[in-house]
Every structure is written in structure tokens, then in C-alpha cells.
C-alpha positions as CSV (number, residue, x, y, z in Angstrom):
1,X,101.7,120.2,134.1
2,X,100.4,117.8,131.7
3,X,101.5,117.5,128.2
4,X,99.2,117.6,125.5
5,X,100.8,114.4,123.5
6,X,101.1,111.3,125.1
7,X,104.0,108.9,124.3
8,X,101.6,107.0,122.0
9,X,101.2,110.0,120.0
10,X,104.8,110.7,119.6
11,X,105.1,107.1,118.5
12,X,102.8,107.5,115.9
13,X,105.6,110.7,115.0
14,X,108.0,108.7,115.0
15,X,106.6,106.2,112.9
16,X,105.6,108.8,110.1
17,X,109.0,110.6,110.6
18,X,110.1,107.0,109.5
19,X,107.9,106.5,106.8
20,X,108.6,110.0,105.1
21,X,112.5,109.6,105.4
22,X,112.1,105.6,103.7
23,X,110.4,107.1,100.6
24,X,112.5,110.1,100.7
25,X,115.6,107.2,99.8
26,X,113.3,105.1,98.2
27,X,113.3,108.0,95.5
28,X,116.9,108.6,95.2
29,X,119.5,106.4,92.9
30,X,118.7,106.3,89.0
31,X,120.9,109.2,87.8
32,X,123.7,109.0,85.6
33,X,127.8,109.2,86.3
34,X,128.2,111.2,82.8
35,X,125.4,113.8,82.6
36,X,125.6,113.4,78.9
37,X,124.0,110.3,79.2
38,X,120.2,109.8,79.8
39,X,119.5,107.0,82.5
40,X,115.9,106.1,82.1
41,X,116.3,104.1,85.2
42,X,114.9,107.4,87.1
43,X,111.6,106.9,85.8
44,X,111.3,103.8,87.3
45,X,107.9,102.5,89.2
46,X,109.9,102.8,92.9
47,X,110.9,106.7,92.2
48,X,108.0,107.8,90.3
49,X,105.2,105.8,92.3
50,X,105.8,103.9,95.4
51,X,108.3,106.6,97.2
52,X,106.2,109.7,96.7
53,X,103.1,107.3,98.4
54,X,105.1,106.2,101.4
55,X,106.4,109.8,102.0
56,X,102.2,110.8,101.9
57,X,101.3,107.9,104.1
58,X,104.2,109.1,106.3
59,X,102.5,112.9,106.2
60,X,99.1,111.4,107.0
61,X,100.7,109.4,110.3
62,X,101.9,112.5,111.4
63,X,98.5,114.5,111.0
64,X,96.7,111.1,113.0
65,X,99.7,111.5,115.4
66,X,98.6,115.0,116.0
67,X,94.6,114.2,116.3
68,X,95.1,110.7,118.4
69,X,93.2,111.1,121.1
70,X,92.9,108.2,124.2
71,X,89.4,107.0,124.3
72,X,88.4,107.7,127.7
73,X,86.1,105.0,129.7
74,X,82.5,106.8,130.1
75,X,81.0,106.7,133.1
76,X,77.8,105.4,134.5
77,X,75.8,108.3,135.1
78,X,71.8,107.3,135.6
């Protein structure tokens, strides 16, 4: 039976399963021991821009990990 996914295609999972879990800690940190004191250290460029855009770049591996396709040598037909 052959599978659908080849093992490049669940490298390229992998890969955005990677990417998605790096900006998911990317975003944490900033907060505040007491809560009645304001941090503004969570509205920093790394939690507010760059995480949330690797976690989508991780999203969009996943959906070219599900559409990869091998390019298959076509043949000489005359």
C-alpha cells in the first residue's frame, strides 16, 4: 500500500511543527512577578512581531508539506 506523504513531506512537518513551537516561546516571558505592576516589556518587538510571524511561516510549511508533490521525470512520448 503506498502512502500518500513521502518522508520529504513529513520533513517539511516537522520543520513547520518546529517553527510554530519556536515562535510559540518566542512569545512567552515579559510578564510581571507582582500583577500590580505593569511590565511593558510584553509589548516588546520579539512578542508582538517576530513570534506571531515565525508561528505563520510555521503554518504555511505545514500547508506546502501537505501540497509537496515529487516532480516526476516525463517521458519521451513522440
Amino acid at each position: 500500500m503506498k502512502s500518500t506523504f513521502t518522508k520529504q513531506n513529513y520533513l517539511i512537518f516537522l520543520a513547520g511543527i518546529a517553527l510554530i513551537c519556536l515562535g510559540y516561546l518566542l512569545m512567552m516571558g515579559g510578564g510581571s512577578e507582582d500583577p500590580n505592576v505593569f511590565n511593558p516589556a510584553i509589548f516588546d518587538t520579539q512578542h508582538i512581531t517576530i513570534a506571531p510571524m515565525i508561528c505563520l511561516f510555521g503554518f504555511i510549511t505545514i500547508i506546502v508539506g501537505i501540497m509537496w508533490r515529487e516532480k516526476k521525470p516525463s517521458g519521451d512520448s513522440k
